[in-house]
N, C-alpha and C positions, 0 to 999 in steps of 0.2 A: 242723307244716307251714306253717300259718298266719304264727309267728312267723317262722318260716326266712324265709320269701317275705316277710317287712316288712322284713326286715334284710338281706335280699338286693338288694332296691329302693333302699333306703339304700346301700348298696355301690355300685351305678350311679350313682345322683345326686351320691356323691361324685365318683367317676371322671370323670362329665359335667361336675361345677364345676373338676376340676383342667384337665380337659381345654379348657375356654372359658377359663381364668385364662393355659394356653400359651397360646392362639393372642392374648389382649389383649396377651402378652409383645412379639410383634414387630409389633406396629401403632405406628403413632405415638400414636393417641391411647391406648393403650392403658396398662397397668400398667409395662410399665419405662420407664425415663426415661432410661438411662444407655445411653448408645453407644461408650464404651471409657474406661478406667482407666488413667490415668497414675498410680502412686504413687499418693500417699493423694485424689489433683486429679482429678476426670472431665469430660468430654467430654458436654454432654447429646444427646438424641436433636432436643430444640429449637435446641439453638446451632447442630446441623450440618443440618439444614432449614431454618435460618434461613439460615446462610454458604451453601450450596448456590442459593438462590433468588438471594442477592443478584449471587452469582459467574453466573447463568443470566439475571439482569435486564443484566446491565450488558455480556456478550457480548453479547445482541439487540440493546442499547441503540449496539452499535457495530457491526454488520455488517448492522443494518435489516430484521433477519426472525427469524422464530418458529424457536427452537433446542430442539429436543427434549432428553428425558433420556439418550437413546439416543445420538446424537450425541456433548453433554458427557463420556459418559461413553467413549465411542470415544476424544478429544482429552484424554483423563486429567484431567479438569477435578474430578471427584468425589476423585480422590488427593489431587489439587493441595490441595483444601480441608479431605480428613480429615487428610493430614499437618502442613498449618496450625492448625489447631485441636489435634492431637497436640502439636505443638511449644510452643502456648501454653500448653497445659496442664502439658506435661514442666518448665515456669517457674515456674507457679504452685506444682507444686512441690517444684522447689528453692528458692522463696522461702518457703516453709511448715518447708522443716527449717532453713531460714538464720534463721528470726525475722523478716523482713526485711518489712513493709509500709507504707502512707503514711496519716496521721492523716485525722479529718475535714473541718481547716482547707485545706490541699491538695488535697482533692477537693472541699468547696466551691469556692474556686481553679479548680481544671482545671472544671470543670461551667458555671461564670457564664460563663465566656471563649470559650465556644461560640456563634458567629453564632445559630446555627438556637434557640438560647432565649433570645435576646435582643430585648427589643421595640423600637419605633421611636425609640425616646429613647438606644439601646444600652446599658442594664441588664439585667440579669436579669428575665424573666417567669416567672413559677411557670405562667401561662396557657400560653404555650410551648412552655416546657416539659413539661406533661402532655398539651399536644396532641401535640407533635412524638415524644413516647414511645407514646402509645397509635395511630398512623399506624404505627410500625413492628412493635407488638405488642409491647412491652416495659412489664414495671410499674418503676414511679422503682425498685423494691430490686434488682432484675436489673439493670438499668443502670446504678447507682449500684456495684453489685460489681462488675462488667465493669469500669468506670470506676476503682475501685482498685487491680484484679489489673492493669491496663493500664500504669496512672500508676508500679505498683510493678517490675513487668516492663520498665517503661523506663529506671527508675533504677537493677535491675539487670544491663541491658543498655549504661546511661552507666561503672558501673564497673567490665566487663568491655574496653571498648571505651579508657575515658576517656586520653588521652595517648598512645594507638597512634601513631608516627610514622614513615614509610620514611625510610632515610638519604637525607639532601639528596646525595649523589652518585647517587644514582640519578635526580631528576628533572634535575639539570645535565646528565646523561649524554642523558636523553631529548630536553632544550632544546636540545643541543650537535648533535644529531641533526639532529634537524627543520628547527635553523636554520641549520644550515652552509650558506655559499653557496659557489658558485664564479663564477670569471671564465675566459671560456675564447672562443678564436675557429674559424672551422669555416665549411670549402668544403663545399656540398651539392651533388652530382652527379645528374642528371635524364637521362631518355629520350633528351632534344633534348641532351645531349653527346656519344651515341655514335651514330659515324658508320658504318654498315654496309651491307655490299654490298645491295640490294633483289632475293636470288636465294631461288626458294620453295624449302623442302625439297625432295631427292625422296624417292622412298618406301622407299627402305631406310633413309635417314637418320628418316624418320617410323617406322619399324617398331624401329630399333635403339631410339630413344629411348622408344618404347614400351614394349618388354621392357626395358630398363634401370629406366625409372621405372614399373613395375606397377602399386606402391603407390597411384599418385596416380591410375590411371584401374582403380580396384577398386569392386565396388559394394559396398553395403553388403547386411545381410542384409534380405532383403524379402520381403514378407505378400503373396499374388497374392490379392486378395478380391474377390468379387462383392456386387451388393449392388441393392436396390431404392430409388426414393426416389418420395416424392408429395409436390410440393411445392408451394404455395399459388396460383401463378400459373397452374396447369396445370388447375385444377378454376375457374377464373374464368368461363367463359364457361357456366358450368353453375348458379350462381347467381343468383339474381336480388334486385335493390335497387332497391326502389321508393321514387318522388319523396320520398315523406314522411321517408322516411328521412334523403335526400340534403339535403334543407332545413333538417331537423334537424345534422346532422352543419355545414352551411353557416354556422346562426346560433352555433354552439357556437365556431366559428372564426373568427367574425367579426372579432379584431382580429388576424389572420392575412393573411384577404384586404380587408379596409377598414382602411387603416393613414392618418390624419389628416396634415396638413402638420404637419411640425414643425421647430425650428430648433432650430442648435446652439449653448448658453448660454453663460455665464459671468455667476455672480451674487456679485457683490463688496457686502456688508453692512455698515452702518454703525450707529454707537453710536444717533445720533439722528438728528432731520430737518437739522438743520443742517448737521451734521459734511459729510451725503450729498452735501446743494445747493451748500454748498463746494468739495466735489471738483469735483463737475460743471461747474462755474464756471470751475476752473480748467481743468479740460479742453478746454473752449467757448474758451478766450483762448486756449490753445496753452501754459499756463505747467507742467505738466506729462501724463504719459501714465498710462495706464491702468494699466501696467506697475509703475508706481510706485508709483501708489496702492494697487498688491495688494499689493507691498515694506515699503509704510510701514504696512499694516496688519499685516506680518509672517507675511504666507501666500505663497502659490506659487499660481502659476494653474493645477496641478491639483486645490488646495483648494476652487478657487471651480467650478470645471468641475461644470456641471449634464450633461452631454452632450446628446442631440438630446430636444425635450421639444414634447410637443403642448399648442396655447393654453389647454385649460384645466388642464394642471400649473402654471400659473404664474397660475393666479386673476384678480384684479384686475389684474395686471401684465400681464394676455395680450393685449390688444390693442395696448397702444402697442410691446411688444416686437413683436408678429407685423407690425406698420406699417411697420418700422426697416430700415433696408437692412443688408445684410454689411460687418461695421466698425463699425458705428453704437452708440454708447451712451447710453442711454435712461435718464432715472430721474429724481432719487428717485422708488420705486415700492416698493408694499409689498411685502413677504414674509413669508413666517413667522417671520424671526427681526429680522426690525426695514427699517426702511426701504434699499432698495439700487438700485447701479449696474446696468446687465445692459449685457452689451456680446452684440450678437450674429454668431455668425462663422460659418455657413452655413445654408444653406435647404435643405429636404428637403420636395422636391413629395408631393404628397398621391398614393398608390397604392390605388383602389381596383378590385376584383377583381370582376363582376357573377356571380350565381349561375350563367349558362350557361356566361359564360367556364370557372369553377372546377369544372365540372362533370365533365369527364373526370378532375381529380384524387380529385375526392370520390368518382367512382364508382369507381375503381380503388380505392382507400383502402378502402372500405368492401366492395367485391367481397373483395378479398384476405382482410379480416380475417373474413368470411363462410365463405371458404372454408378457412380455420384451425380453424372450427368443425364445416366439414362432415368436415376429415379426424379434428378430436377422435372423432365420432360412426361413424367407418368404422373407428377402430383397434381397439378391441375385437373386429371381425369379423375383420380382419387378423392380429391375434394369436393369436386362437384359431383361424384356417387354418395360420397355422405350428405351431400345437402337435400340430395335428392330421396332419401330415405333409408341408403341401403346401410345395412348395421357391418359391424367390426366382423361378424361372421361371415357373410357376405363375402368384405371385401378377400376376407382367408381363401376362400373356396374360389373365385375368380384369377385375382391377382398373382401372377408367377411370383413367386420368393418373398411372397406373406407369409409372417406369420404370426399365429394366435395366443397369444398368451394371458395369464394371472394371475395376480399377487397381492397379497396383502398387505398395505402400503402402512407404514408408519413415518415418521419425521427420523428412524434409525434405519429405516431401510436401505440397502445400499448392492443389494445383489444384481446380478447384469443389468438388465436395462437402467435400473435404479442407482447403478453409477453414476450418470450422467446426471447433473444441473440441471440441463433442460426439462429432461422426465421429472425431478424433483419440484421442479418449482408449477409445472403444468399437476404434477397428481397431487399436492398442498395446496394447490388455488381450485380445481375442478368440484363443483357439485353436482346434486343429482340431476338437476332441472339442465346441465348444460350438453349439446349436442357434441358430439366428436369433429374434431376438427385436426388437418392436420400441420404437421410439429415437427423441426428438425432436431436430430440428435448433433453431438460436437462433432463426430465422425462422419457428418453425412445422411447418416440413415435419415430415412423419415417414418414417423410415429403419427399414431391416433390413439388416445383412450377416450375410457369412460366408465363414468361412479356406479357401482351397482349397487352397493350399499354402505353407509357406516356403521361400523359396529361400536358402542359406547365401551369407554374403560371396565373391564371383565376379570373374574380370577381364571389364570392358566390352570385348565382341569389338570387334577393331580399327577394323573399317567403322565403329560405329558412334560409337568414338572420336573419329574420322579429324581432325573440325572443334578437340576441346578436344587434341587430342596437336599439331596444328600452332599452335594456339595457346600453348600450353606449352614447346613447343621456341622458338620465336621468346622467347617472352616469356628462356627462360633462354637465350640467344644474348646476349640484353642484356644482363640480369646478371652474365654471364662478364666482356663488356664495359665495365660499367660496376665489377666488381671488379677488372679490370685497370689501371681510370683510375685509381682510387680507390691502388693501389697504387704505381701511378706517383708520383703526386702525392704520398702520405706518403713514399717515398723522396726525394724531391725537397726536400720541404720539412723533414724530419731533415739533408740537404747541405748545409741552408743556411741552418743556426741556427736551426732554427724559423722562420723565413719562408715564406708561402704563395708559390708561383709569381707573377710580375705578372700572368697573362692570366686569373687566376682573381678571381671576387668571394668577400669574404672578405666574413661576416656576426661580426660580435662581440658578446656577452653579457658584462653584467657584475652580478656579484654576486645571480645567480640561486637560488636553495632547490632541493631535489630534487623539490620537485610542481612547476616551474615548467612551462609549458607552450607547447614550441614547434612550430609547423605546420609540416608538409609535414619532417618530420626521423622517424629512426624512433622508436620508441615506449621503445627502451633508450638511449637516446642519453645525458638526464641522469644514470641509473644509475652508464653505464659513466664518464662523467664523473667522478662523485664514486671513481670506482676509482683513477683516475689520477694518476699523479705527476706535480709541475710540470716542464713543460718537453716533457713525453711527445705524442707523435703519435698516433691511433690510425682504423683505419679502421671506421664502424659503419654496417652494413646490414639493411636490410629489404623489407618491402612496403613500406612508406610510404615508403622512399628511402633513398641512401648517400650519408654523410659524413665527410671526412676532420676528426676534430678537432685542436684542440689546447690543453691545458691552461695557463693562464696565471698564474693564482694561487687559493689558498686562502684565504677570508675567515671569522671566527668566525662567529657568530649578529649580530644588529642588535641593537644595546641599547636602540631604541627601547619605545614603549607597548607593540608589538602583542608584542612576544619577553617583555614583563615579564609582562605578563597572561598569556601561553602559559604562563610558567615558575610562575606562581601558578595555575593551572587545574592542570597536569600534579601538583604537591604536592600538591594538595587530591584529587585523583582518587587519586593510588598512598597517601593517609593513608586513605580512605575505602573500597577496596581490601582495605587492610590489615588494618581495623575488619571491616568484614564475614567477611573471612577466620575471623579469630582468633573473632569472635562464636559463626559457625558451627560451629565446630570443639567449641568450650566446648557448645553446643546439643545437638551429637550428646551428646559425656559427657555431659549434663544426662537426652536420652533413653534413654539406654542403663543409667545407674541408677533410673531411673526404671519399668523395662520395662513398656510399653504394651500394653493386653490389648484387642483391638476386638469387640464384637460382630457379627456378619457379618449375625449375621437383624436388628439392629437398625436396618442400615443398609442394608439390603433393604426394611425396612419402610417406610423414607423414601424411597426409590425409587421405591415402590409410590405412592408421594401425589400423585409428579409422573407419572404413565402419563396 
C-alpha cells in the first residue's frame, strides 16, 4: 500500500506538470512560440504581438485617443494583420522551395542605407544601430532575417510583377475621355422670363394637385419618442463659484482678456548691414518702393508678412517700429535672421478686459462647467431609478431641472435636442421593446428617451399641407411655363439653321472638358452636351434652371503640359493596377499550396496581453 500511494502521487505530479506545460502553451510568454504554419515558414506568436501593437500604435497615433483591443478587433484590424503576416509567410515559403534568397553583401547594402542607423556624418553606426533594434525589441539576428526574407520577398515580387504593362489603347482611351472638349452656345431661361397671370389657386385646383402629387407631400416613417433632458444651464443657479476660483480662472486667461497693442508687420531681411541701409536710402529719395525691394529679393509679400505682433515679438526692433506711423518703413533693425526693413501697415489698439468687467463670463463659464459635474454625480441615481422602474415622468416630477419633452423624430429631424449626434444616433437605433437608459449630450447634458410608437410612411393631411401644396403648385405653373419657352425657342432656333432668336442673349462656351463648371445651368447640362451631335438643339432642365443648347463643335483633348502629364499619370496608375492585380492573384496560389494552419488559443493568448 505504501508503494501503491508513492506511485500514485507520482502519477498526479506528472498530470499536474503536463497540465501547467498546456496552460504555458497559450500564454505569450509561455512554451509555444508558433502562432500558425505556413508550409515549412511560420508565423511567430512574437512577430504577430509585435504587428498587432504596431498596427494599435499608429491608429491612436492618428485619431488622438486610447484604442482598445476590443474595438481593433470590432474594425477587423487583428485579421487585417494575421492575414499580412499569413501572406509573408505563404512567400517565405515559396522562396524556400524556389532556392531563391539574397547573399550577405545586399543585406549589408539594404541595412547601412537606413536613415534610423546612420549617424550625423551619414554612415553607418553599429551605435544605432543596436540602440535603434533594442527600442523596438528586436536582437541584430531577428532583424537581420526579417531583413533577408524582405529584401528576397521583394525581388520575388519584382519578378512576378517586372514588365506588367496595360495596352496603351486603353490609357488614350482614358485621355480621349477626360480631355475631350466641347464648343457649344446656350439660352438659359429664368423665373423673370415667364410671364403669368398673379391669380392664387383655389381649392379644388389645391386639392387636385394634391391627390395627383401624393408622393411629394407623404411623410416619412416616424419614431413618436418621449424623453427627459438635464442640461447644464438649468442647474446653474444651484451652484455656487467662489471669488478664488473666479480669479484663478481670470489669471489663467489673461492674454484673452489683456491683449497688448500690436501692429500689423512686414519684415523684409537683408544679407547684411549695408545691403539693408542701401535699400532704405533709396526708399528715402523716392528711387525705388518697397514692393520692389521684396521682388528683387525674390519673395512675395506674404513671405515677409509677420501679421499683427506685440512690441516685445519684435525685440530690439519694438520700439522704433511701434513709433512709426501706417506706411512707414523703419530700419535697418535687427532681427533674428539678420538686419531688416519693417514697413508697418496697421495698428491694433491695446484691449484690455478689467476682472469685474469679465466677471459675468467667468462666472457663467465656470457655473456651467460645475454644473456638468453636478449632473456627472446625479446620473448614477438617475440610472439606477430607471432600472428600478420609475418612467421619464417620474423622473420630470422628482429631479430638479428635468425636463420633459416630445417629438417626432425622423432621420431630418434636427430641432433642439435633435441637434445633437448623440440624440440622433440613440432615437435611430431605440425601439419599442427597449428600457430608457441614460445618455450624454455633446454639451454635457444628460438625456433618457423612449419609443412610444412608430408611425409608418403616411400622406400629410391636406390642412396641414395647405402652405408647401401651394407652393408646389405655383412653383410647377412655372416650370410648365418655362418648359414651353424653352420649346418654343428650340423650335425656333432648328427653323432657322441653328440661330438663336434675336431677343434672346446667347451665352457661348468654347472648348470646355466634361468637369467644366458652369453657374446657374443645370447640373446635367455638360453631360448631355457631350451626348450630342453637331449641329443638334436640345432642351435641359432642372432645379438649377432651363436651357436651350446648342452643339457647335467637337475638339480632341489639349496637347499641352497638363493632358501630357494626365496621359503619363493615367499609364503609370492602369501599369500599377495591373502589377498589383497579377501579384495578388500569384499570392493567393502561393497561399493555397501553402495551406495555412492558425492557432486560435495562440492568438487568444496575445489578446489576453493587451486586456
Amino acid at each position: 500500500m505504501k508503494n501503491l500511494s508513492k506511485t500514485f502521487v507520482w502519477i498526479l505530479m506528472g498530470l499536474l506538470f503536463v497540465g501547467l506545460a498546456g496552460f504555458g502553451a497559450i500564454n505569450v510568454s509561455g512554451t509555444t512560440r508558433t502562432l500558425a504554419t505556413v508550409g515549412d515558414a511560420t508565423v511567430s506568436v512574437d512577430d504577430y504581438a509585435r504587428a498587432l501593437q504596431q498596427e494599435q500604435r499608429a491608429i491612436q497615433a492618428q485619431s488622438g485617443r486610447s484604442i482598445p483591443l476590443s474595438q481593433l478587433i470590432s474594425m477587423g484590424v487583428d485579421r487585417g494583420v494575421l492575414s499580412g503576416l499569413v501572406a509573408s509567410a505563404a512567400l517565405d515559403n515559396e522562396l524556400g522551395e524556389l532556392g531563391l534568397s539574397v547573399g550577405d553583401e545586399v543585406l549589408l547594402k539594404e541595412i547601412t542605407q537606413i536613415s534610423a542607423f546612420q549617424g550625423s556624418d551619414g554612415s553607418f553606426s553599429r551605435d544605432n544601430y543596436r540602440f535603434a533594434l533594442d527600442n523596438a525589441g528586436l536582437s541584430e539576428a531577428d532583424f537581420e532575417e526579417d531583413m533577408r526574407s524582405e529584401t528576397a520577398r521583394t525581388l520575388l515580387q519584382g519578378a512576378i510583377t517586372g514588365g506588367t504593362r496595360m495596352p496603351a489603347v486603353l490609357g488614350e482611351t482614358l485621355t480621349d475621355y477626360i480631355g475631350a472638349r466641347r464648343s457649344f452656345a446656350y439660352v438659359r431661361l429664368s423665373e423673370n422670363d415667364v410671364i403669368l397671370t398673379a391669380v392664387e389657386p383655389t381649392e379644388d385646383e389645391l386639392k387636385t394637385f394634391y391627390e395627383t402629387h401624393i408622393e411629394d407631400f407623404t411623410l416619412p416613417e416616424t419614431k413618436v419618442i418621449t424623453y427627459v433632458a438635464l442640461r447644464p444651464d438649468a442647474l446653474v443657479d444651484e451652484v455656487e463659484v467662489d471669488e478664488t476660483a473666479l480669479r484663478a480662472l481670470y489669471e489663467e486667461r489673461d492674454a484673452e482678456f489683456n491683449v497688448p497693442e500690436r501692429r500689423l508687420v512686414e519684415q523684409l531681411v537683408f544679407p547684411n548691414e549695408d545691403a539693408a541701409a542701401t535699400a532704405k536710402a533709396q526708399l528715402d529719395v523716392g528711387g525705388t518702393t518697397f514692393e520692389t525691394l521684396v521682388e528683387e529679393r525674390e519673395l512675395t509679400l506674404s513671405d515677409i508678412d509677420m501679421g499683427d505682433v506685440a512690441i516685445d515679438t519684435l525685440g530690439a526692433a519694438g520700439e522704433a517700429v511701434f513709433a512709426a506711423e501706417v506706411g512707414d518703413v523703419v530700419g535697418p533693425l535687427p532681427s533674428d535672421f539678420g538686419p531688416a526693413l519693417y514697413r508697418v501697415n496697421g495698428v491694433l489698439e491695446a484691449n484690455f478686459t478689467s476682472f469685474e468687467d469679465a466677471l459675468p463670463t467667468l462666472r457663467e463659464e465656470l457655473a456651467l462647467d460645475r454644473a456638468r459635474r453636478v449632473i456627472e454625480t446625479r446620473s448614477e441615481g438617475i440610472d439606477d431609478a430607471l432600472a428600478g422602474g420609475a418612467t421619464l415622468e417620474d423622473l420630470a416630477k422628482e429631479e430638479n431641472g428635468m425636463v420633459l419633452g416630445q417629438l417626432d423624430w425622423t432621420a431630418d429631424t434636427t430641432d433642439d435636442i435633435a441637434a445633437y449626434d448623440t440624440f440622433r444616433n440613440a432615437a435611430e437605433a431605440v425601439t419599442v421593446e427597449d428600457f430608457p437608459a441614460v445618455d450624454y449630450l455633446e454639451d454635457g447634458s444628460l438625456f433618457a428617451l423612449r419609443l412610444d410608437e412608430v408611425l409608418a410612411p403616411r400622406p400629410q393631411p391636406f390642412e396641414d399641407a395647405r402652405t408647401a401644396v401651394t407652393e408646389a403648385f405655383k412653383g410647377d405653373r412655372i416650370a410648365k411655363a418655362l418648359a414651353e419657352q424653352a420649346d418654343q425657342i428650340k423650335a425656333a432656333t432648328e427653323a432657322n439653321d441653328g440661330q438663336f432668336p434675336e431677343d434672346r442673349e446667347v451665352v457661348e462656351q468654347t472648348g470646355l472638358t466634361r468637369t467644366a463648371y458652369l453657374d446657374q445651368t443645370p447640373v446635367d447640362l455638360l453631360n448631355q452636351v457631350f451626348e450630342m451631335e453637331v449641329g443638334e438643339v436640345r432642351v435641359v432642365s432642372d432645379a438649377e434652371g432651363t436651357v436651350v443648347v446648342r452643339l457647335d463643335e467637337t475638339l480632341p483633348p489639349d496637347d499641352g503640359n497638363d493632358m501630357q502629364f494626365l496621359t503619363q499619370a493615367l499609364n503609370e496608375q492602369l501599369n500599377q493596377s495591373l502589377s498589383n492585380e497579377i501579384f495578388q492573384i500569384y499570392l493567393q496560389a502561393v497561399q493555397s499550396r501553402a495551406r495555412p494552419q492558425v492557432n486560435q488559443q495562440a492568438v487568444n493568448s496575445v489578446h489576453a496581453t493587451f486586456q
